[in-house]
PAPA-719797 format. One record per residue: x, y, z of N, C-alpha, C, CB in turn; residue in three letters. Coordinates in pm, whole numbers. Glycine has a CB too. Layout:
! PAPA-719797
node nxx:X&nyy:Y&nzz:Z&caxx:X&cayy:Y&cazz:Z&cxx:X&cyy:Y&czz:Z&cbxx:X&cbyy:Y&cbzz:Z&res:ALA
...
***
This chain:
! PAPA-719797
node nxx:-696&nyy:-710&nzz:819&caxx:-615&cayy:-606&cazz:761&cxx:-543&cyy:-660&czz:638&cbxx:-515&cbyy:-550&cbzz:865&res:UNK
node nxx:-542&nyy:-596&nzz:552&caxx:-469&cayy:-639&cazz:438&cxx:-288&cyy:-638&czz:448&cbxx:-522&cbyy:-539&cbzz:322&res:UNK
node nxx:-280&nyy:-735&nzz:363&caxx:-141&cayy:-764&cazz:400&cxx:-54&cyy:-655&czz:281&cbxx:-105&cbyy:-955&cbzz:383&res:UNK
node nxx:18&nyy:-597&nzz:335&caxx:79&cayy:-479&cazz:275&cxx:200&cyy:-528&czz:174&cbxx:135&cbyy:-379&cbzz:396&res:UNK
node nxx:222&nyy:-460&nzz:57&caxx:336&cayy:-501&cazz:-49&cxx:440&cyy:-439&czz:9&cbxx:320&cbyy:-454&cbzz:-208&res:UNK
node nxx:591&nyy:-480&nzz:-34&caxx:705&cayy:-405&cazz:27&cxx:695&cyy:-305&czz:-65&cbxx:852&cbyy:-474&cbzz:40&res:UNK
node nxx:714&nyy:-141&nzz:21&caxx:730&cayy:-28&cazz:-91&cxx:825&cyy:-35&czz:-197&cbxx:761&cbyy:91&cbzz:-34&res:UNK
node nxx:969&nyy:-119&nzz:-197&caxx:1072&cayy:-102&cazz:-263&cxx:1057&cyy:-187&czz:-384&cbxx:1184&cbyy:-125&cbzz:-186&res:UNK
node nxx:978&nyy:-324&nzz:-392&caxx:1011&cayy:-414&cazz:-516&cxx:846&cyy:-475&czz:-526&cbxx:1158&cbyy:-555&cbzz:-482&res:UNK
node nxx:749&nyy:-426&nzz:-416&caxx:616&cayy:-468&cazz:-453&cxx:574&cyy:-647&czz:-399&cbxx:616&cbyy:-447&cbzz:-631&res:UNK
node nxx:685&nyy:-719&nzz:-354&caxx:619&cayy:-842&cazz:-303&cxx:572&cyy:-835&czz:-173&cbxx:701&cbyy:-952&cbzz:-309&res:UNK
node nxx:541&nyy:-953&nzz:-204&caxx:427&cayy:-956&cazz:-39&cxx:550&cyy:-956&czz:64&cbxx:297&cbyy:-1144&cbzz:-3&res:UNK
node nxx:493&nyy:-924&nzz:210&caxx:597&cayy:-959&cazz:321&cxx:579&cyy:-1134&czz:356&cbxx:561&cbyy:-850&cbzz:475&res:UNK
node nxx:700&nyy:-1111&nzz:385&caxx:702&cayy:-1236&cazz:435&cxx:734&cyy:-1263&czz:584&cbxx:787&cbyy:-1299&cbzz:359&res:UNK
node nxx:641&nyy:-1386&nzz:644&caxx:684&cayy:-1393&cazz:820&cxx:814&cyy:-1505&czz:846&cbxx:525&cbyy:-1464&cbzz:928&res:UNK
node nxx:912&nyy:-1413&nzz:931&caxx:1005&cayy:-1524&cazz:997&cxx:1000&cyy:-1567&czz:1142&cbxx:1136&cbyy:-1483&cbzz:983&res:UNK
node nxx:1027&nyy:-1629&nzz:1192&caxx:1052&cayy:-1654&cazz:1302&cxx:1188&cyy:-1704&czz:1336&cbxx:966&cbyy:-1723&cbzz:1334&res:UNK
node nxx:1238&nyy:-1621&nzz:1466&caxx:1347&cayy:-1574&cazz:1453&cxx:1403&cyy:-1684&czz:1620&cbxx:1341&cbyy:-1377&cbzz:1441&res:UNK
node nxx:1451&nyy:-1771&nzz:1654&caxx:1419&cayy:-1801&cazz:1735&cxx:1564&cyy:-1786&czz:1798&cbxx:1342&cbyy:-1907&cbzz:1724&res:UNK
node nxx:1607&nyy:-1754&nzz:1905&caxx:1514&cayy:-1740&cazz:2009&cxx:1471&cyy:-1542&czz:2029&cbxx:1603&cbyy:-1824&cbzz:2161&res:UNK
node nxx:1563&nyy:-1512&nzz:1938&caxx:1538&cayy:-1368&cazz:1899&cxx:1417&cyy:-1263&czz:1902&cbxx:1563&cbyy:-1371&cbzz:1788&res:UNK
node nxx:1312&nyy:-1382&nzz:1863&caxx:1159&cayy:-1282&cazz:1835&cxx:1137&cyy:-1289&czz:1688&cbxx:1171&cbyy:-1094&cbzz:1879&res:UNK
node nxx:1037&nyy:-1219&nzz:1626&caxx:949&cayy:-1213&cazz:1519&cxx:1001&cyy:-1109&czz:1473&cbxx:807&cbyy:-1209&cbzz:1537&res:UNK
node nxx:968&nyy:-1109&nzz:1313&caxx:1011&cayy:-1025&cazz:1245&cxx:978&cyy:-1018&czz:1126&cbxx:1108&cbyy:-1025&cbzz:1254&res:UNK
node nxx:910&nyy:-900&nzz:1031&caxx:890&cayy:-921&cazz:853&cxx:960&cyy:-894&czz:745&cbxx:800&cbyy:-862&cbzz:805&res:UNK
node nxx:1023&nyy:-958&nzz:704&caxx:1090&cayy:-927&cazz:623&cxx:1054&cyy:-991&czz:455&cbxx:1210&cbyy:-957&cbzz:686&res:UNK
node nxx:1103&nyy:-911&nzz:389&caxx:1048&cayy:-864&cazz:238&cxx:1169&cyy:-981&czz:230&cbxx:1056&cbyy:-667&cbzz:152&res:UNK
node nxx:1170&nyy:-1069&nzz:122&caxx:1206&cayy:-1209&cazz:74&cxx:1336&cyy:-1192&czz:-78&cbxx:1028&cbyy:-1291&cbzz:19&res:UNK
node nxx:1274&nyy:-1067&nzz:-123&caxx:1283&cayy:-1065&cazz:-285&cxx:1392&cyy:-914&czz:-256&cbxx:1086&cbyy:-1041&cbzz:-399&res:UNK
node nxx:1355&nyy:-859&nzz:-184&caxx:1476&cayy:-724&cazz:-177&cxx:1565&cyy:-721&czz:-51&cbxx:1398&cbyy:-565&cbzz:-174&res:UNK
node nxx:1526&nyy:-750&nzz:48&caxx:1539&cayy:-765&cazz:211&cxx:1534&cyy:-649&czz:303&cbxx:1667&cbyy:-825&cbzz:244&res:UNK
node nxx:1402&nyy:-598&nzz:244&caxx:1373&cayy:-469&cazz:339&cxx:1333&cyy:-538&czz:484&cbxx:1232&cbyy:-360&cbzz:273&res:UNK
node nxx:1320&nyy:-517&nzz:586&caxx:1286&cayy:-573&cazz:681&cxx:1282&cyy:-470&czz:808&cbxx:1368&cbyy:-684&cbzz:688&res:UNK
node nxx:1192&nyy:-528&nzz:907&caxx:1159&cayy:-461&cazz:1018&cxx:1223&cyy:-495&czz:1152&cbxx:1031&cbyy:-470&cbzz:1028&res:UNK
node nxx:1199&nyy:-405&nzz:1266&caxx:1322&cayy:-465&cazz:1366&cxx:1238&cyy:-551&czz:1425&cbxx:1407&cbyy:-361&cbzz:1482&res:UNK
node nxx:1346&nyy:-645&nzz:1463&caxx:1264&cayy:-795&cazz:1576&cxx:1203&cyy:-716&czz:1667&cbxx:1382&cbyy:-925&cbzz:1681&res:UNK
node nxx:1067&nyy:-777&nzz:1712&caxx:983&cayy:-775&cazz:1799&cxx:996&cyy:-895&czz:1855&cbxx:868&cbyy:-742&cbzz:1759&res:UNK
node nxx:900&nyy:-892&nzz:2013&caxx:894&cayy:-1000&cazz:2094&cxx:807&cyy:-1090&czz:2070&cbxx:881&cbyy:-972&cbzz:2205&res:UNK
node nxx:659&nyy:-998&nzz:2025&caxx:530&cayy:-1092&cazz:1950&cxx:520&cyy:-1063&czz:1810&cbxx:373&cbyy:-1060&cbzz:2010&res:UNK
node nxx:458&nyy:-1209&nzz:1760&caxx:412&cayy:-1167&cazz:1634&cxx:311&cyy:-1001&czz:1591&cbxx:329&cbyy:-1295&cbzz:1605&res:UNK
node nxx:237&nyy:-992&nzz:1698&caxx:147&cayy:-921&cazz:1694&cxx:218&cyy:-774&czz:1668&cbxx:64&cbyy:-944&cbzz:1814&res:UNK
node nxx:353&nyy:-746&nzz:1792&caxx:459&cayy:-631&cazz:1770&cxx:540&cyy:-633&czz:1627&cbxx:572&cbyy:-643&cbzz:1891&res:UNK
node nxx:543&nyy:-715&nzz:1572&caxx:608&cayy:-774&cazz:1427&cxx:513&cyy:-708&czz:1359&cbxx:617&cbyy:-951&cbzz:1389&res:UNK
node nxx:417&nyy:-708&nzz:1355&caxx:341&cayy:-683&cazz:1263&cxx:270&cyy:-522&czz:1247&cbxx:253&cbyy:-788&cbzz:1279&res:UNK
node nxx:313&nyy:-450&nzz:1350&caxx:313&cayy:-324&cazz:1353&cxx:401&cyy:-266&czz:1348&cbxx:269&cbyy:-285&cbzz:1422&res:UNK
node nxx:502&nyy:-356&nzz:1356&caxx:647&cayy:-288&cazz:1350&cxx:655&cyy:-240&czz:1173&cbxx:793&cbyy:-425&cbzz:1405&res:UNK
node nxx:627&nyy:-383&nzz:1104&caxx:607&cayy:-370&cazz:968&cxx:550&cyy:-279&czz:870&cbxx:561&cbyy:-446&cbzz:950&res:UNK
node nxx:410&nyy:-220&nzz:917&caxx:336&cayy:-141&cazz:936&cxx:427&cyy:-53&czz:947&cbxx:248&cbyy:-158&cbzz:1021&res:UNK
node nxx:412&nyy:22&nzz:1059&caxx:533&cayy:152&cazz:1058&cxx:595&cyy:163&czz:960&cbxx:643&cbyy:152&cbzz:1151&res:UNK
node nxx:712&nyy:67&nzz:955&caxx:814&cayy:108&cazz:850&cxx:737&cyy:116&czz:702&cbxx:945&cbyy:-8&cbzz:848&res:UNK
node nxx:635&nyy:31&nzz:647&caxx:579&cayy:74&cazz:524&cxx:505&cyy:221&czz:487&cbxx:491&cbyy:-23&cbzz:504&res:UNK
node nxx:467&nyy:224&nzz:630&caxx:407&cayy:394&cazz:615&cxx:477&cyy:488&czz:686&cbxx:256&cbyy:422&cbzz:670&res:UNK
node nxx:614&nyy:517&nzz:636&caxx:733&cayy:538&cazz:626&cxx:712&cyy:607&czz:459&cbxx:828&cbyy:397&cbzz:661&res:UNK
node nxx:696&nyy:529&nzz:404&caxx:746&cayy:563&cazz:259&cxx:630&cyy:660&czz:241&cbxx:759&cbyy:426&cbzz:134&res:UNK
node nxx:653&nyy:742&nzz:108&caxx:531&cayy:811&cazz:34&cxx:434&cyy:742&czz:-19&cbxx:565&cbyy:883&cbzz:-68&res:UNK
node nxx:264&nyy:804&nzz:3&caxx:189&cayy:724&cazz:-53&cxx:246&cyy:670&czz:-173&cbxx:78&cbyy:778&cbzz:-70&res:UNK
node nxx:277&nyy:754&nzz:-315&caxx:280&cayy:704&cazz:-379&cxx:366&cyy:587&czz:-442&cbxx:261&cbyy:770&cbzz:-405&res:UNK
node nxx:443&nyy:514&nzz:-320&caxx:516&cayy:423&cazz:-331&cxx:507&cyy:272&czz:-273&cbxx:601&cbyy:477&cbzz:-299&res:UNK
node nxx:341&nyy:287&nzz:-207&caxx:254&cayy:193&cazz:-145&cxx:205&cyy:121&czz:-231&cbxx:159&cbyy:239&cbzz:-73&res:UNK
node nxx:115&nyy:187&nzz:-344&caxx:8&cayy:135&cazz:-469&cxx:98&cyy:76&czz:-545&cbxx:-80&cbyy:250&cbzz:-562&res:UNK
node nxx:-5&nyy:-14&nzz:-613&caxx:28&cayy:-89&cazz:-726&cxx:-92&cyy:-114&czz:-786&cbxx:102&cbyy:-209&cbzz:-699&res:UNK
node nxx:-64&nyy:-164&nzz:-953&caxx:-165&cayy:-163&cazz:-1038&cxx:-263&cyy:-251&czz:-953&cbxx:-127&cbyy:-213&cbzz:-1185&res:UNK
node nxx:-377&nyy:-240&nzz:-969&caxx:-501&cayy:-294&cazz:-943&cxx:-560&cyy:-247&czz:-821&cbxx:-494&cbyy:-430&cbzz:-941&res:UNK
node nxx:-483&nyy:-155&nzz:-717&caxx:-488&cayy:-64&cazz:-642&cxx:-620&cyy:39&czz:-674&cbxx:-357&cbyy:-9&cbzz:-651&res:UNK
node nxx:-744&nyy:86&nzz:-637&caxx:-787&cayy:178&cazz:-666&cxx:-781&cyy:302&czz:-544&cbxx:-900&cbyy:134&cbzz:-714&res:UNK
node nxx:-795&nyy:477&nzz:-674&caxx:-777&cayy:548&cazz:-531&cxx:-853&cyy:673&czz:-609&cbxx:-588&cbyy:575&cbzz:-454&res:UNK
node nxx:-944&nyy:722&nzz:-503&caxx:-1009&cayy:852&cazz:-550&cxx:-948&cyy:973&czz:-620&cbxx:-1059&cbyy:905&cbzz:-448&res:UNK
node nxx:-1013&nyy:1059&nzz:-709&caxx:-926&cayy:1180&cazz:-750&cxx:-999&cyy:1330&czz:-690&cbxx:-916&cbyy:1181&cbzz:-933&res:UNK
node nxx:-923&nyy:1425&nzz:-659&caxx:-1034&cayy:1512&cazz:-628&cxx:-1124&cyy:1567&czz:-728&cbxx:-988&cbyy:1612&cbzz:-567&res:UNK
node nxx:-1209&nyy:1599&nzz:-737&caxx:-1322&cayy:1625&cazz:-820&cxx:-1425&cyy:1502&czz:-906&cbxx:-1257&cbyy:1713&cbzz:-917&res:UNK
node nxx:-1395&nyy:1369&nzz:-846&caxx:-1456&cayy:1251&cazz:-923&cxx:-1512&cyy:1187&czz:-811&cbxx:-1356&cbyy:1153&cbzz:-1011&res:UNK
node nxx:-1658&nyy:1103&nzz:-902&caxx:-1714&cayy:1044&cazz:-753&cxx:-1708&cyy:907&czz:-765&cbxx:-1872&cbyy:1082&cbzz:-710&res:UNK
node nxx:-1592&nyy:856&nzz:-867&caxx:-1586&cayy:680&cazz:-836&cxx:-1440&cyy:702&czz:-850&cbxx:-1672&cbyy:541&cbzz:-961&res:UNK
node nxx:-1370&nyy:609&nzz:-762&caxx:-1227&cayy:548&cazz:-722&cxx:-1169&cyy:484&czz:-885&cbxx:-1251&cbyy:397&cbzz:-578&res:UNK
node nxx:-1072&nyy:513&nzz:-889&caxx:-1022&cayy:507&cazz:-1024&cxx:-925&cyy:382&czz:-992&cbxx:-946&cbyy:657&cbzz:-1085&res:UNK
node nxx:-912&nyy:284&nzz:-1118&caxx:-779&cayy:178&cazz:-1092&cxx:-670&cyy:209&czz:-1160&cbxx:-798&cbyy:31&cbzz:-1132&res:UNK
node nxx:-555&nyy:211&nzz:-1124&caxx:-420&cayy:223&cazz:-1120&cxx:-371&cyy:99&czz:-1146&cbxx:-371&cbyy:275&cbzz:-1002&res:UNK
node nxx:-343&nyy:148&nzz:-1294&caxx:-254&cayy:15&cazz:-1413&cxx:-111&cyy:45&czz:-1411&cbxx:-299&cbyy:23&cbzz:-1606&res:UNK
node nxx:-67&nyy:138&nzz:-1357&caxx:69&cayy:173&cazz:-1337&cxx:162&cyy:278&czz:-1298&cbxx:101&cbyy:155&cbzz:-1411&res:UNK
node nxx:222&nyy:306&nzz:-1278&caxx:299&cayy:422&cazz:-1199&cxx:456&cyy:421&czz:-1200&cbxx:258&cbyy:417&cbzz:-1048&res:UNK
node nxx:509&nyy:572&nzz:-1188&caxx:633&cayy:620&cazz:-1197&cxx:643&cyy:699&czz:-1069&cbxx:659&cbyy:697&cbzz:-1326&res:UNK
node nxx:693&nyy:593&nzz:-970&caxx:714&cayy:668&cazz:-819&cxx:802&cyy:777&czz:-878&cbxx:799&cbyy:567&cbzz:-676&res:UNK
node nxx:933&nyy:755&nzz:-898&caxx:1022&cayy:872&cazz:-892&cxx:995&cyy:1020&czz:-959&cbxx:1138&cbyy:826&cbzz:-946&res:UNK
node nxx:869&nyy:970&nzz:-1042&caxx:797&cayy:1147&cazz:-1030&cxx:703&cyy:1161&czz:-1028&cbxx:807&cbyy:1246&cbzz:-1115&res:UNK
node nxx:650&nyy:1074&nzz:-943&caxx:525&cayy:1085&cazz:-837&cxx:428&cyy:1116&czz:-959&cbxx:534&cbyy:1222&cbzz:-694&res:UNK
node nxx:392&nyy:971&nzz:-1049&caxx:291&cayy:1011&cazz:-1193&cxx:216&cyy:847&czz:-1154&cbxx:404&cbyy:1036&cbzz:-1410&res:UNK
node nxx:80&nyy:844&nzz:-1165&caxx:8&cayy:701&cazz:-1112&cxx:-74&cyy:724&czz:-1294&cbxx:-134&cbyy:709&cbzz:-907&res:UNK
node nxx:-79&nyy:583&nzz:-1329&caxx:-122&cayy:600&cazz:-1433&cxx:-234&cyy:504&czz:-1440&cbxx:-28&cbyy:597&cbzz:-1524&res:UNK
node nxx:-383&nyy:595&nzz:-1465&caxx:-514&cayy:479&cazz:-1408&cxx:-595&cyy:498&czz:-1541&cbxx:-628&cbyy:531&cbzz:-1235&res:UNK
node nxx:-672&nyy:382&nzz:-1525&caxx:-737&cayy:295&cazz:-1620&cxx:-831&cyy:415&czz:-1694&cbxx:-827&cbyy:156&cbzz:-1540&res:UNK
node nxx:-839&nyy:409&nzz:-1806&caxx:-926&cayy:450&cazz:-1885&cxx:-1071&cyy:371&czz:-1958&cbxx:-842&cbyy:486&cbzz:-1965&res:UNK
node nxx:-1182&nyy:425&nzz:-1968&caxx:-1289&cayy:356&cazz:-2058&cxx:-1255&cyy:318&czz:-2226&cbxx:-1415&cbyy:461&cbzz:-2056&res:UNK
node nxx:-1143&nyy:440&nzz:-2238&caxx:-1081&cayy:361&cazz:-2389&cxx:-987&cyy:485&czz:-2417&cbxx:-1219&cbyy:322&cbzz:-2548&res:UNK
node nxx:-878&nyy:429&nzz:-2473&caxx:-815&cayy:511&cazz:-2497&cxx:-661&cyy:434&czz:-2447&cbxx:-876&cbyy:638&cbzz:-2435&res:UNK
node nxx:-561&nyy:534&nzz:-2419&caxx:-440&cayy:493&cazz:-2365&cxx:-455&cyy:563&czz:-2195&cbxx:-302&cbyy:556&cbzz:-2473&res:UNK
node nxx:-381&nyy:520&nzz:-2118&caxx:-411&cayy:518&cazz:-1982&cxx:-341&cyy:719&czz:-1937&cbxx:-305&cbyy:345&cbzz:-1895&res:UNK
node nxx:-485&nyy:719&nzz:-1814&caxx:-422&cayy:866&cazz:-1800&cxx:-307&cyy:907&czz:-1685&cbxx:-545&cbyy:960&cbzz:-1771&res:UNK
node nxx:-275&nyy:969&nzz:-1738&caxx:-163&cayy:1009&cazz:-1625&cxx:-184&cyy:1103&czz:-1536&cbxx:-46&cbyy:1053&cbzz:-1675&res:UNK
node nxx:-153&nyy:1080&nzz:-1386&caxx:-215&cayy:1157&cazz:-1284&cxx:-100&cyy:1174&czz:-1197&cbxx:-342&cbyy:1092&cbzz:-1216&res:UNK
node nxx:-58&nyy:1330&nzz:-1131&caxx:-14&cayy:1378&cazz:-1022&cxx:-52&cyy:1309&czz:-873&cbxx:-54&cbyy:1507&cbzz:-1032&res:UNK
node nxx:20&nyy:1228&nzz:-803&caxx:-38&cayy:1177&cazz:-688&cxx:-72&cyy:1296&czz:-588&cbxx:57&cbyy:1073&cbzz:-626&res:UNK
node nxx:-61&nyy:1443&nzz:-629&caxx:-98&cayy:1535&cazz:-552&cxx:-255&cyy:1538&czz:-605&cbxx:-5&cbyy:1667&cbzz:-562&res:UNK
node nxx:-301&nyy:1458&nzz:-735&caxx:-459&cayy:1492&cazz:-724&cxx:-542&cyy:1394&czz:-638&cbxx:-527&cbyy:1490&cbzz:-869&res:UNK
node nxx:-421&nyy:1308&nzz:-605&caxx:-519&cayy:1183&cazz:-489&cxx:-568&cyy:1233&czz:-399&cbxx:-449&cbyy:1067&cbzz:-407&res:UNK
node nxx:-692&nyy:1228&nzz:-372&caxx:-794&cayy:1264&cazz:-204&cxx:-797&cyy:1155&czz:-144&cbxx:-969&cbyy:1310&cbzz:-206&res:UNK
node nxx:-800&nyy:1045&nzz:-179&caxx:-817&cayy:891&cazz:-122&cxx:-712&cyy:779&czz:-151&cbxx:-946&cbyy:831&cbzz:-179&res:UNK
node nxx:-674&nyy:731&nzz:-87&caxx:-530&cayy:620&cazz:-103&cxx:-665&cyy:486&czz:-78&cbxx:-346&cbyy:638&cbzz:75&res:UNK
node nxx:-564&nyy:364&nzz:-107&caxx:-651&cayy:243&cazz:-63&cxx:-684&cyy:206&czz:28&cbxx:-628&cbyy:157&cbzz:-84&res:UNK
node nxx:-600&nyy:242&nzz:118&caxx:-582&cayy:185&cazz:276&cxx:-724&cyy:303&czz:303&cbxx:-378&cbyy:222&cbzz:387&res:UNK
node nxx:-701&nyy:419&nzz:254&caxx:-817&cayy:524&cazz:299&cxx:-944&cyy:489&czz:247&cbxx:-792&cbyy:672&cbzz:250&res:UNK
node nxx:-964&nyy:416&nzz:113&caxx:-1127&cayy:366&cazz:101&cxx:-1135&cyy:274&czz:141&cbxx:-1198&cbyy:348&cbzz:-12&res:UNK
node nxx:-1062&nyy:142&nzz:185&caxx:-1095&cayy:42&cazz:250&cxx:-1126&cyy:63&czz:412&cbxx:-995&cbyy:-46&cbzz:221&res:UNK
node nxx:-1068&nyy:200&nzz:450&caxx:-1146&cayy:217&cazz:626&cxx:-1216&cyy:317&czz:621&cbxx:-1051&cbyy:246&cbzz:767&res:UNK
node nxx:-1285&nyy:350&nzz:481&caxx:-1429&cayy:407&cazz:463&cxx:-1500&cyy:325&czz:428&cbxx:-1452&cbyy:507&cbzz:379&res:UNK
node nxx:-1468&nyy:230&nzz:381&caxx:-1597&cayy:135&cazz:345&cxx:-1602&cyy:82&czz:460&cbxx:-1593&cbyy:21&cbzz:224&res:UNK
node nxx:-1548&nyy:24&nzz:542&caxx:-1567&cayy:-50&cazz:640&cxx:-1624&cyy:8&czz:744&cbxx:-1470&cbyy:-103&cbzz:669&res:UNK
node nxx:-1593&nyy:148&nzz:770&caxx:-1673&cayy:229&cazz:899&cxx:-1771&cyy:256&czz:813&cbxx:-1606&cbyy:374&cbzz:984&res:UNK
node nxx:-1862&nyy:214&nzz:708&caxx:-1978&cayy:241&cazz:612&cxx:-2044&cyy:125&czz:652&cbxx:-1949&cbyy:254&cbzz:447&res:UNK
node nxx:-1996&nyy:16&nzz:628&caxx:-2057&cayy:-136&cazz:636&cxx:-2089&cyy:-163&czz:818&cbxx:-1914&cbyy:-271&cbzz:560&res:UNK
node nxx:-1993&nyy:-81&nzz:932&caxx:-2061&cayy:-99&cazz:1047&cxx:-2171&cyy:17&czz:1061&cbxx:-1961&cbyy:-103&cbzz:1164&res:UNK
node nxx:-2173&nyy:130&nzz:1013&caxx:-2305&cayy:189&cazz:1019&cxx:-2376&cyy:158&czz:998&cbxx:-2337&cbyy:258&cbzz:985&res:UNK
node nxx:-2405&nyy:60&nzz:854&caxx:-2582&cayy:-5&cazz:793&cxx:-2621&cyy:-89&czz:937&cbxx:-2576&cbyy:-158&cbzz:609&res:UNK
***
């Protein structure tokens, strides 16, 4: 599973161990963080949860790709303005276009567990 960015500042999570307390993820650079669990394994869904918590469009980050409706290749996302929900993806030339995250049909997390239930069908 891919390791998820914190929605609020974009770094990776980071693992603590909390002893004798339990496990827990917490974001390093802002200190978003999740509640102690007993296993790592509960830590790590705990984390989960709380990231998909937020609005998609506050998950992605540039290099992120995500389908549009009416297009049949996944577009990359060079940048974005969560607070009015505007993702701004790569162009063949030109200056980059700006897109409504209401035209997203596909998030990343959503083509990466289509490709993968694709790759156990072959």
């Amino acid at each position: 599973m891919k390791t998820h960015q914190c929605p609020i500042c974009g770094s990776k999570r980071t693992f603590l161990d909390i002893i004798p307390q339990g496990y827990q993820y917490i974001c390093t650079q802002c200190g978003l963080c999740a509640l102690r669990q007993f296993t790592p394994q509960e830590a790590a869904e705990a984390w989960n949860e709380l990231v998909f918590k937020f609005p998609p469009v506050m998950r992605v980050w540039p290099g992120d790709k995500v389908k549009l409706f009416g297009e049949r290749r996944a577009r990359r996302i060079i940048g974005k303005n969560a607070g009015r929900g505007v993702l701004y993806l790569e162009t063949f030339s030109g200056p980059p276009e700006p897109v409504r995250h209401d035209d997203v049909i596909l998030w990343p997390w959503e083509l990466n567990r289509k490709k993968e239930k694709n790759s156990k069908n072959d």
